[in-house]
C-alpha distance (Angstrom), angle and dihedral (degrees) to the residues before:
residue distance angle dihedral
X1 . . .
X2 3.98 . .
X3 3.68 90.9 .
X4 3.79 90.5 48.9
X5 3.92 101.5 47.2
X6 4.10 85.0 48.4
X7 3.98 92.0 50.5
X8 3.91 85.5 47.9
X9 3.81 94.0 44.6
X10 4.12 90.1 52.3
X11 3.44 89.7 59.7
X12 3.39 109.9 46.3
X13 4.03 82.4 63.4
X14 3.67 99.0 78.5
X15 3.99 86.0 43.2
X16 3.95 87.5 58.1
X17 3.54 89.5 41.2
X18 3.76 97.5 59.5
X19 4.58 86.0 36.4
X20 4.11 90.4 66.7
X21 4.46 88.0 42.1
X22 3.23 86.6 59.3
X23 3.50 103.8 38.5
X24 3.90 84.8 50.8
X25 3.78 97.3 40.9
X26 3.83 94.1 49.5
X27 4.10 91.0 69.7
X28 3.44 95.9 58.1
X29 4.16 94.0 40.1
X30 3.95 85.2 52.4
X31 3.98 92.3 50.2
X32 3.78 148.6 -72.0
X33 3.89 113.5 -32.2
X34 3.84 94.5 -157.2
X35 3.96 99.4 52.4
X36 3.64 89.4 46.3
X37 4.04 89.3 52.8
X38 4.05 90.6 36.1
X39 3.31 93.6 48.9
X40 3.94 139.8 -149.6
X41 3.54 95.9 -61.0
X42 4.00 93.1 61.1
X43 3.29 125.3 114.3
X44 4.41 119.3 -135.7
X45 4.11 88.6 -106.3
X46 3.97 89.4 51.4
X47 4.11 89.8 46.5
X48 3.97 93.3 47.0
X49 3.80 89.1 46.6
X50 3.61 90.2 55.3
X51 3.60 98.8 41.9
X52 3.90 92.6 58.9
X53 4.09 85.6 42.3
X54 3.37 88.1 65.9
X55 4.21 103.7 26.9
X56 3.47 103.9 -114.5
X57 3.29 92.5 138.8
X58 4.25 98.1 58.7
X59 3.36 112.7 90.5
X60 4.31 125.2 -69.1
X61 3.67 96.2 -102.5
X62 4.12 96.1 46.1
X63 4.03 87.1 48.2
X64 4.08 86.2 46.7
X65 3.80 95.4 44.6
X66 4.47 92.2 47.6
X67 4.40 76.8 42.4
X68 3.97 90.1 59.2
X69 3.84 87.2 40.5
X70 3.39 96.9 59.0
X71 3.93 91.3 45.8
X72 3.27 93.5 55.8
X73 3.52 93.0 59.9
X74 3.95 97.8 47.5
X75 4.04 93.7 -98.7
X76 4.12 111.2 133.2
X77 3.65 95.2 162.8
X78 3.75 127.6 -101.2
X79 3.87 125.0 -67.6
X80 4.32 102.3 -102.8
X81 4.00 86.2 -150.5
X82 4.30 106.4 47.6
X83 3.76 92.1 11.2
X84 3.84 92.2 -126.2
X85 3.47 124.5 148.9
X86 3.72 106.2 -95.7
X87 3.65 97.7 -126.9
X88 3.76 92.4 51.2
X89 3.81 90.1 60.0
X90 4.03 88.5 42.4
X91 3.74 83.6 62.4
X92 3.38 95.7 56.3
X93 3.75 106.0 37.9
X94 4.36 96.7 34.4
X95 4.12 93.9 66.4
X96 4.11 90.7 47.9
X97 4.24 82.4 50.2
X98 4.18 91.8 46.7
X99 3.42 96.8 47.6
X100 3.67 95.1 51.3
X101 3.51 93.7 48.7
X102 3.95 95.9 50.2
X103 3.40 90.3 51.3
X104 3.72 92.4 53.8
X105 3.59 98.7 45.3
X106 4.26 87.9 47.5
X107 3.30 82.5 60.3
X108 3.34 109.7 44.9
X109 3.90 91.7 48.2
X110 3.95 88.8 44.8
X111 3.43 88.0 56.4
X112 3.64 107.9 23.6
X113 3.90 108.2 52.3
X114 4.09 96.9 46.1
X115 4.00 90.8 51.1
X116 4.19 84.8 46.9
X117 3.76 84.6 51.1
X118 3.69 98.0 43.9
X119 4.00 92.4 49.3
X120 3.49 96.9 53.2
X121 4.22 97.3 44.4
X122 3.82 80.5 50.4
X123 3.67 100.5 40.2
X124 4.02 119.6 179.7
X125 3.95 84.5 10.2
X126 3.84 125.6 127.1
X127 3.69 95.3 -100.6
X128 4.08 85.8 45.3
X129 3.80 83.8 55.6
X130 3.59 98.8 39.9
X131 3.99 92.7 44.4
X132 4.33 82.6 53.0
X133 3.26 94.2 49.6
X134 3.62 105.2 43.9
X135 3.91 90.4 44.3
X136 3.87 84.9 61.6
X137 3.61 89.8 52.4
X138 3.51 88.2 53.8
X139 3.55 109.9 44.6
X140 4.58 84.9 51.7
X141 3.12 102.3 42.5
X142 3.67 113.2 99.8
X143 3.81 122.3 -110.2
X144 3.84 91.8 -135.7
X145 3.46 102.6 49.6
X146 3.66 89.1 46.7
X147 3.44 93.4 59.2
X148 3.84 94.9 44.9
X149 3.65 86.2 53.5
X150 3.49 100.0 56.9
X151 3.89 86.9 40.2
X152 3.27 93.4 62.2
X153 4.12 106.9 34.6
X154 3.80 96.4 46.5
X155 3.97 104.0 15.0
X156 4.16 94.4 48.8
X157 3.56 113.0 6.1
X158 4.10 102.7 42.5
X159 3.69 96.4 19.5
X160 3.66 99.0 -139.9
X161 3.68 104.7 120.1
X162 4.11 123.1 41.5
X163 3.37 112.4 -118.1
X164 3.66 108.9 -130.1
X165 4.16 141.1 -8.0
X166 3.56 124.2 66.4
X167 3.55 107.4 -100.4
X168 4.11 130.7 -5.6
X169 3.26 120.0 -77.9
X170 3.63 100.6 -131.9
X171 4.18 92.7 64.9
X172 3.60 110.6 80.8
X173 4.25 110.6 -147.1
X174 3.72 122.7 -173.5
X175 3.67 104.3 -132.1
X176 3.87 125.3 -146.3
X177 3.60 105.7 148.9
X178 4.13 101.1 26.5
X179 4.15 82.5 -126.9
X180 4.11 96.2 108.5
X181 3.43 91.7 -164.9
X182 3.84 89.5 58.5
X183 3.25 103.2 42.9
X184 4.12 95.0 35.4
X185 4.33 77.3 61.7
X186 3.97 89.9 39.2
X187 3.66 92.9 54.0
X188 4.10 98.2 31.7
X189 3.54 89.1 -124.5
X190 3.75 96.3 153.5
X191 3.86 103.8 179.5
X192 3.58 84.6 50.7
X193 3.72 99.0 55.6
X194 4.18 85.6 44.4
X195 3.97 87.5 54.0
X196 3.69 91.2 47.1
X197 3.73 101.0 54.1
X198 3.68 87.6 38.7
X199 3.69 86.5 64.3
X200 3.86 97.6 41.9
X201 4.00 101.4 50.9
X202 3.82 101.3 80.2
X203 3.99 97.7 42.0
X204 3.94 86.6 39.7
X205 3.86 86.1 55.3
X206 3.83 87.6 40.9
X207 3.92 89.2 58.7
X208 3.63 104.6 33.7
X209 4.15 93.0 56.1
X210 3.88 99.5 87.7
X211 4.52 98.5 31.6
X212 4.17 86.1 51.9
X213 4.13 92.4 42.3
X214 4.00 78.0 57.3
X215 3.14 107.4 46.2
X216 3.35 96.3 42.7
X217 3.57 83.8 57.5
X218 3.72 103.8 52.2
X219 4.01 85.3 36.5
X220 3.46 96.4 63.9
X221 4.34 98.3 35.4
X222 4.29 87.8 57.6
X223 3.99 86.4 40.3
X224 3.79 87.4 51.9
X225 4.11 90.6 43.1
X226 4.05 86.6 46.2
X227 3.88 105.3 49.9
X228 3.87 87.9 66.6
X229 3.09 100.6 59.2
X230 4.11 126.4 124.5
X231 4.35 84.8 -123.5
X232 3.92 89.4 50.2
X233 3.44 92.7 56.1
X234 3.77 95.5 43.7
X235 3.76 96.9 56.3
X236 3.45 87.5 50.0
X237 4.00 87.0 54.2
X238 3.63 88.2 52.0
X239 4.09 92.1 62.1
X240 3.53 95.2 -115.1
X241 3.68 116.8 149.3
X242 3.87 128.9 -78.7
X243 3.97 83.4 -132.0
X244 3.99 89.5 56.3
X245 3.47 102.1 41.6
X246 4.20 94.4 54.2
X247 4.17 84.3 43.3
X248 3.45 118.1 32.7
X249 4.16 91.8 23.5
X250 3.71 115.1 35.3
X251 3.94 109.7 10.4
X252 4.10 86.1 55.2
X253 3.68 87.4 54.0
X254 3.75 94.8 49.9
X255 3.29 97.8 50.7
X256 3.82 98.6 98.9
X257 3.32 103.3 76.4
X258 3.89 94.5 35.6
X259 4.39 83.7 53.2
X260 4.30 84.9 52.5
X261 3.94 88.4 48.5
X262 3.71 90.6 54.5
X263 3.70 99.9 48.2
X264 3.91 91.2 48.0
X265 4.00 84.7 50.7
X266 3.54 92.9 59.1
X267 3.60 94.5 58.3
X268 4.52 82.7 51.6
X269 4.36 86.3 43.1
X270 3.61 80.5 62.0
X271 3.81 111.3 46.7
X272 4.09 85.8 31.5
X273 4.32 80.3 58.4
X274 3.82 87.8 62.7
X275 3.99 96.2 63.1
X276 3.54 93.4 28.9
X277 3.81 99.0 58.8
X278 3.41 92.2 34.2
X279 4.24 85.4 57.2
X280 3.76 94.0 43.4
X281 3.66 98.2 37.5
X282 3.44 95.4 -113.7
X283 3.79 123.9 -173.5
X284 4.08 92.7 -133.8
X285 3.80 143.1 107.5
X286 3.42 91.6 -81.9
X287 3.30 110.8 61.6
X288 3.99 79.8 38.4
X289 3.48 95.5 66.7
X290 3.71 93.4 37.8
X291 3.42 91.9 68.2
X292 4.15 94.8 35.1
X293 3.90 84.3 56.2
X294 4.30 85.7 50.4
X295 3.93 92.1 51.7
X296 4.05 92.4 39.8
X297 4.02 84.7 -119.5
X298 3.44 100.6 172.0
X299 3.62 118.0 -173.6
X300 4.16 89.6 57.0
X301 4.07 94.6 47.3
X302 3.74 75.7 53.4
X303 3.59 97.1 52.9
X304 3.52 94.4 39.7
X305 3.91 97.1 56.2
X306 3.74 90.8 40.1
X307 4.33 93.5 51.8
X308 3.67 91.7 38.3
X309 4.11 90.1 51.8
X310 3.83 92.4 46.5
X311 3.62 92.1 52.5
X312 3.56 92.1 52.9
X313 3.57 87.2 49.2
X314 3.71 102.7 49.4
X315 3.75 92.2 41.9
X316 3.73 95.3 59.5
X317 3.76 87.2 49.2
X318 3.72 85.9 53.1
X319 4.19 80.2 50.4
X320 3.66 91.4 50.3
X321 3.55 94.9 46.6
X322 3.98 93.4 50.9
X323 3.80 89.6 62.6
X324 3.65 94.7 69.5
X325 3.58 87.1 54.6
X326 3.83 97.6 53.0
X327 3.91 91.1 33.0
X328 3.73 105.2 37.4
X329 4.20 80.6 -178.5
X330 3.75 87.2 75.5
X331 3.30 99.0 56.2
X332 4.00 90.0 73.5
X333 3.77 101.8 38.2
């Protein structure tokens, strides 16, 4: 397994490799870096001066190779609009993003892989059709609208849900981590942990619609493929029970494609974040870059794209990885 994680691990280097180019190359495609930071007001002497201030005008590879430099030693740039340091903001805007997405995906496995399961055990049945039916629903329907929907039925019509922030602004929470559900648990501060799921449900829900539509989807197709198979049939000739068989037996064994489905669905939990934060007002990267792609700020669209791409990256090593765990056979080949 050692050998296998290492193998996987080498290659994901060149993938992270070409992540940052691109990152990097995708400022200067877009436009020039130095009238953007200069300004409108600038004159051509004060944007040449600060183009050879900060090298633009040495050749790609030397600007890429001082760009890996400096994120190697924690430097992303500064923000052109507050004048933060980039990675100060990340901090503050990449926990509201994670959160939201965990939540989503909980769900949409929660919810997602049992009704997969249940459709296929009762194939052609109403809650095979029903399952079928409402995955299709799922996977068209819009992430947008959704999210408007459920913004305005529960936010402003019934008044159950608030309609945007992260957590009232009347609770006070001590924040270590930025996650408020983590540190409203860290620091026992119950109303704040109340407040803070109160706030996640409906852009959760929002989020989660399309990844469990899939993976319901995919779960119950391999389910379907699994339950006729020659080792199904002998468990159930050994006596064991119905409840064993679907778990231990066939859901373990269609797992594989369900794992792939997730990992891909990380990479839609992401752009689906954008539009859904931006809907719910939601403290995150999303909105973040949203508005840093509005005000051509440069150095955060490059951090975005570059975070969001490595995440995509690393989780679908995490996928890869996973299969020699529920396909030992793998491992070796």
């Amino acid at each position: 397994m050692t050998q296998y994680l290492l193998k996987r691990l080498i290659l994901v280097i060149p993938v992270v490799l070409g992540v940052t180019f691109f990152a990097y190359s995708m400022v200067l495609l877009t436009g020039d870096p130095a009238s953007a930071l200069a300004g409108v007001h600038a004159t051509p002497e004060m944007r040449a001066a600060l183009r050879e201030k900060l090298g633009l005008d040495d050749p790609l590879p030397v600007q890429y190779g001082r760009f890996l430099v400096r994120i190697a030693q924690g430097d992303l740039g500064t923000s052109i609009i507050s004048r933060i340091p980039v990675a100060i903001e990340l901090r503050l805007f990449f926990p509201a993003t994670i959160e939201l997405a965990l939540a989503a995906m909980t769900i949409a496995i929660v919810v997602g892989v049992p009704l997969g399961v249940i459709a296929a055990y009762k194939h052609n049945s109403f809650a095979d059709l029903g399952t079928t039916f409402g995955s299709l629903v799922g996977v068209s329907m819009p992430i947008f609208w959704l999210a408007l929907m459920l913004l305005w039925i529960f936010g402003l019509k019934l008044g159950w849900f608030p309609i945007g922030g992260r957590i009232d602004r009347s609770v006070d929470l001590q924040t270590i981590t930025n996650l408020y559900i983590v540190d409203s648990i860290l620091t026992l501060n119950f109303p704040a942990l109340l407040s803070s799921l109160h706030h996640l449900v409906l852009p959760a829900v929002a989020l989660a619609t399309i990844p469990t539509a899939f993976i319901a989807r995919i779960t119950r197709s391999a389910m379907l493929d699994v339950l006729g198979e020659n080792y199904v049939r002998t468990a159930r000739a050994k006596g064991l029970e119905e409840k064993s068989v679907v778990s231990r037996h066939a859901l373990k064994n269609a797992m594989l494609p369900v794992i792939t489905v997730i990992g891909l669905q990380i990479g839609l939990l992401m752009t689906g974040a954008i539009l859904t934060e931006t809907i719910f007002a939601w403290p995150g990267m999303g909105r973040w870059i949203v508005n840093a792609i509005v005000a051509r700020n440069f150095p955060v669209v490059q951090t975005g794209v570059m975070v969001f791409a490595l995440i995509y990256v690393f989780v679908n090593l995490a996928v890869d990885v996973s299969y020699g765990w529920f396909n030992p056979r793998i491992r070796y080949n």
